[in-house]
C-alpha positions as CSV (number, residue, x, y, z in Angstrom):
1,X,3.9,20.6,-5.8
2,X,1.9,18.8,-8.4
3,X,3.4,15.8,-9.9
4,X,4.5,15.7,-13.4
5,X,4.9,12.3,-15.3
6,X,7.6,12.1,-18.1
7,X,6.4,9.8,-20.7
8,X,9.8,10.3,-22.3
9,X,11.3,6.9,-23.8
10,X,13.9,6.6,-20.8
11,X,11.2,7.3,-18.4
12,X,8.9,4.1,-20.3
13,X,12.4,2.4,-20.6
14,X,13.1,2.5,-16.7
15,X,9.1,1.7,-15.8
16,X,9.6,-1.4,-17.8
17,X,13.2,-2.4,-16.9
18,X,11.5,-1.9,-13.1
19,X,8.4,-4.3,-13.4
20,X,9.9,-6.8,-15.9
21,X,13.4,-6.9,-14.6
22,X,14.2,-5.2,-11.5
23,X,10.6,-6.6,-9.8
24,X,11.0,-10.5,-10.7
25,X,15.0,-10.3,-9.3
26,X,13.3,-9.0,-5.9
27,X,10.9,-11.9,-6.6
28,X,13.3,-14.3,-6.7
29,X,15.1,-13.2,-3.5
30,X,12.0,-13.3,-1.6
31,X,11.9,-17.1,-1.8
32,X,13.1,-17.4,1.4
33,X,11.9,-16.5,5.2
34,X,13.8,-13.7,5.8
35,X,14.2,-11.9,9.2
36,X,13.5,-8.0,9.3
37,X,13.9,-5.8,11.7
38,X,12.3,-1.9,11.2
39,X,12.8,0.3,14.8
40,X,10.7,-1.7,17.3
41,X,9.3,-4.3,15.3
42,X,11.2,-7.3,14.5
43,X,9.4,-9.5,12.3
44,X,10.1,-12.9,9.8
45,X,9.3,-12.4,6.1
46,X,8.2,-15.9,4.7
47,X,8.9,-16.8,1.8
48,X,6.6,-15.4,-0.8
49,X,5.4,-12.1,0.8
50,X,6.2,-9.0,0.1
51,X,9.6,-8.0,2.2
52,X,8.8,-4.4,3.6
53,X,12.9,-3.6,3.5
54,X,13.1,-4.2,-0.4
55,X,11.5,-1.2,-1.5
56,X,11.6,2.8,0.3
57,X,7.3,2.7,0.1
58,X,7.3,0.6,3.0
59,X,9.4,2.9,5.4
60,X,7.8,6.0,3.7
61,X,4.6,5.3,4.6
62,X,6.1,4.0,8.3
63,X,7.6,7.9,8.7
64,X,4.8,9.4,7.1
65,X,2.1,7.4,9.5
66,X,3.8,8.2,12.7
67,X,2.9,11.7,12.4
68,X,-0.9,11.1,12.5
69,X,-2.9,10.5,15.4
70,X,-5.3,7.6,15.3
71,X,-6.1,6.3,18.5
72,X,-9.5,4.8,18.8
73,X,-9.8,5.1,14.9
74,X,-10.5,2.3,12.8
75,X,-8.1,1.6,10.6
76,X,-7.8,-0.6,7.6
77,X,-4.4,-1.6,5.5
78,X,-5.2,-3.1,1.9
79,X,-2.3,-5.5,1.2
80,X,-0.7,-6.1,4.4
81,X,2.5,-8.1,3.6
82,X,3.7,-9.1,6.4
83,X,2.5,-6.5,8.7
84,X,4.9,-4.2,9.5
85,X,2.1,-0.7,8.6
86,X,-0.8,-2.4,10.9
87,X,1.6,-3.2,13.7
88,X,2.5,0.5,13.9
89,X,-1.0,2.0,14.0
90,X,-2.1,-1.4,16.3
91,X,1.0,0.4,18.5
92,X,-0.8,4.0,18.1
93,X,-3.8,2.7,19.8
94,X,-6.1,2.3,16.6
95,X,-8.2,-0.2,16.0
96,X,-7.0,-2.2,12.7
97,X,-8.1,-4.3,10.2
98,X,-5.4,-6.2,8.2
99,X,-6.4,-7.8,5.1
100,X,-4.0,-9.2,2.1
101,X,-5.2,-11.4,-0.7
102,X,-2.6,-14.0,-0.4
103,X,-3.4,-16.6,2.2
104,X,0.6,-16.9,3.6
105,X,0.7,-13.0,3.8
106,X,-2.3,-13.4,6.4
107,X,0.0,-15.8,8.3
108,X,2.8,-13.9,8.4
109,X,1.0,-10.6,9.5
110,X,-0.5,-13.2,12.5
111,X,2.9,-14.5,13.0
112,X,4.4,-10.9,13.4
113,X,1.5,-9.6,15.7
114,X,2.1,-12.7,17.8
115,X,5.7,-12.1,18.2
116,X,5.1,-8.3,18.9
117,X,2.0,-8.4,21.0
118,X,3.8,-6.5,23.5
119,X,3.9,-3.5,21.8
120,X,0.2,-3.6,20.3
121,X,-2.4,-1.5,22.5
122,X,-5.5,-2.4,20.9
123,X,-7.0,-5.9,19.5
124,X,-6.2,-6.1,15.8
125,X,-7.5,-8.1,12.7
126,X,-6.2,-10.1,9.9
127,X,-8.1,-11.5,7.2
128,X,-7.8,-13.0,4.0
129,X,-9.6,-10.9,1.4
130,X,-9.5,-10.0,-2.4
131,X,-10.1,-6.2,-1.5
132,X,-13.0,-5.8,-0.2
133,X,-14.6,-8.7,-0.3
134,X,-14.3,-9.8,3.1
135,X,-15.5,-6.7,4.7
136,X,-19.4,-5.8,3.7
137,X,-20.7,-3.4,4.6
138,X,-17.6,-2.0,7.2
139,X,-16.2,1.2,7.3
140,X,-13.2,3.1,8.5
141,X,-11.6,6.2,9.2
142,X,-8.2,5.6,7.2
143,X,-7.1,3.4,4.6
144,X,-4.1,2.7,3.9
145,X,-2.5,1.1,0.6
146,X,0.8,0.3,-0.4
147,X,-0.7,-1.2,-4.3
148,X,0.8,-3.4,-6.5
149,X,1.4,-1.0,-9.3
150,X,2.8,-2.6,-12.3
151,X,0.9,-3.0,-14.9
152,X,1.1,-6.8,-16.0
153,X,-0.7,-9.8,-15.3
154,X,-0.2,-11.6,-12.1
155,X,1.0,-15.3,-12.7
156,X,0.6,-16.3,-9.1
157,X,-0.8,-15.4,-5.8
158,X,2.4,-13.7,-4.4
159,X,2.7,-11.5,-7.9
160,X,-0.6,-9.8,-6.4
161,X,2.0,-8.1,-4.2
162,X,3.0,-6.4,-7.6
163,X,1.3,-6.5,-10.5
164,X,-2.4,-4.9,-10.7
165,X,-3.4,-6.5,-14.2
166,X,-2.7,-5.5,-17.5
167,X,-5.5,-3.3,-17.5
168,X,-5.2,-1.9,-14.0
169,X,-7.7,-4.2,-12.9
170,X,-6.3,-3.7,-9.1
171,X,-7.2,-0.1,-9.2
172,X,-10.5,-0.4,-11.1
173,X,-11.9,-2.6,-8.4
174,X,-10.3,-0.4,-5.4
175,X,-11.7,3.1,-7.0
176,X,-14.9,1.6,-7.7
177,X,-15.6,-0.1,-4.1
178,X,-13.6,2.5,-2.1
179,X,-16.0,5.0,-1.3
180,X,-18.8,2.3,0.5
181,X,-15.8,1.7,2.8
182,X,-15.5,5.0,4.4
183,X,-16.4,6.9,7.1
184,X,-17.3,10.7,6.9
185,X,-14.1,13.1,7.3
186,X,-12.2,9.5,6.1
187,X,-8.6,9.5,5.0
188,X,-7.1,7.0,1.9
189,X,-3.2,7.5,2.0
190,X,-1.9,5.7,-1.0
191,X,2.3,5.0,-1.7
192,X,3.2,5.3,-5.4
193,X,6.0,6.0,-7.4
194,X,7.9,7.2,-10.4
195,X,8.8,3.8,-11.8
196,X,5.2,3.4,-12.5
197,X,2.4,4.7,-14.6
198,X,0.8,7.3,-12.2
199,X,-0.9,9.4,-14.8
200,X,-2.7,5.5,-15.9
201,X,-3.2,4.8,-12.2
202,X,-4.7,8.9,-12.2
203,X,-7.0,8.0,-15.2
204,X,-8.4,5.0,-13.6
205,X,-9.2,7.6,-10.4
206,X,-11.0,10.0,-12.6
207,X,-13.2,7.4,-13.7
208,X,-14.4,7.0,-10.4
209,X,-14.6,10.5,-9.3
210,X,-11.4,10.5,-7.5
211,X,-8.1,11.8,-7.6
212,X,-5.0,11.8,-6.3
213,X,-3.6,14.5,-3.6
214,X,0.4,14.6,-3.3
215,X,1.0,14.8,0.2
216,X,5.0,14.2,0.1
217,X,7.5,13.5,-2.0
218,X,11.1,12.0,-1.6
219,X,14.2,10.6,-3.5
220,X,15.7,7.0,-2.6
221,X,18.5,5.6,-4.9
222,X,17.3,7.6,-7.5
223,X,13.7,6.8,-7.2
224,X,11.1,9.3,-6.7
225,X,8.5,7.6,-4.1
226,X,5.0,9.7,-3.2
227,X,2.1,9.7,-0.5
228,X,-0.7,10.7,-2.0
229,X,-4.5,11.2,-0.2
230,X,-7.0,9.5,-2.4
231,X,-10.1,12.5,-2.6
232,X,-13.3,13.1,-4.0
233,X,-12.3,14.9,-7.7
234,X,-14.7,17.4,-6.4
235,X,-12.9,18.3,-3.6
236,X,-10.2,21.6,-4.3
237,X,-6.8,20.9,-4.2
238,X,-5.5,24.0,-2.5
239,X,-2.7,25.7,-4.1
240,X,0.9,25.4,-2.9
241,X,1.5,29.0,-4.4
């Protein structure tokens, strides 16, 4: 099913009431190292970095991931938090790259991986990188992104974990550099949902020659949350007809 963005004045209303009031409470909560616990993984969530319980993208991606096979693939996460996605496919038997932009989200995904090396099959990385900065000339065979998708300005390095600029300038960079990041037959699963602007966040694709597959959709509390697959815009959607 194709989504279909309301840009009534509730729907604005509740996209702003989200990123300007709803976001900075979690903020403020998230101030404190926090211990987490999501099926096998326990994990600490310092203060700072993004807690993977706060919001239903987190887990969504978690049920949607454990359904692929990726053993012996080489898998990157964009925005790793504190770990939680690259501790699952490390546990699948791929072979991940972690990478977050904030410094104390690098330490906590290292913390986590220490504390659950037992249950991690292959050796994975975790580096501090603004995209893909880090990375040259590497590519995978899935991405995974859970984005910061608000649009407004970051005012410090943990506000990467949520706002992508007020110009989108998150996406721009990621649609722009994706592409020389992946392998043939690749696979970019992205987590959005309806409390933010995904017709913008489809714009700034287009630009790029991409676009935006729905894969799944659920309701949480109210909030509709989606996977999509990040394609090539030439590639046919098939129809769900």
């Amino acid at each position: 099913m194709a989504y279909r963005p309301s840009n009534s004045l509730p729907a604005k209303m509740a996209r702003f009431m989200y990123s300007r009031v709803f976001a900075p409470s979690i903020i403020r909560y998230v101030k404190k190292d926090r211990a987490y616990r999501y099926g096998k993984y326990s994990l600490k969530v310092l203060a700072g970095v993004f807690h993977p319980g706060l919001f239903f993208s987190t887990s969504f991606l978690f049920q949607y991931l454990n359904g692929l096979s990726v053993k012996d693939k080489l898998c990157l996460e964009v925005g790793c938090g504190s770990g939680l996605l690259s501790l699952q496919l490390a546990g699948k038997g791929a072979q991940v790259t972690a990478i977050d932009i904030n410094p104390l989200a690098v330490k906590n995904t290292l913390y986590n991986l220490e504390q659950n090396q037992v249950l991690i099959h292959q050796p994975m990385r975790v580096i501090q990188s603004d995209l893909f900065d880090a990375l040259k000339n590497e590519k995978f065979d899935l991405v995974v992104i859970n984005p910061p998708y608000y649009f407004a300005e970051p005012r410090n390095i943990s506000e990467h974990a949520w706002y992508c600029g007020s110009e989108g300038q998150y996406f721009v960079r990621l649609f722009e550099e994706l592409s020389s990041h992946l392998k043939p037959e690749a696979e970019v699963i992205m987590s959005l949902s309806d409390k933010c602007d995904i017709t913008r966040i489809e714009a700034l694709a287009l630009q790029q020659n991409l676009k935006l597959q729905e894969i799944i959709r659920k309701s949480y509390w109210g909030e509709l949350n989606f996977i999509f697959r990040v394609i090539s815009s030439e590639t046919p959607i098939p129809s769900t007809n």
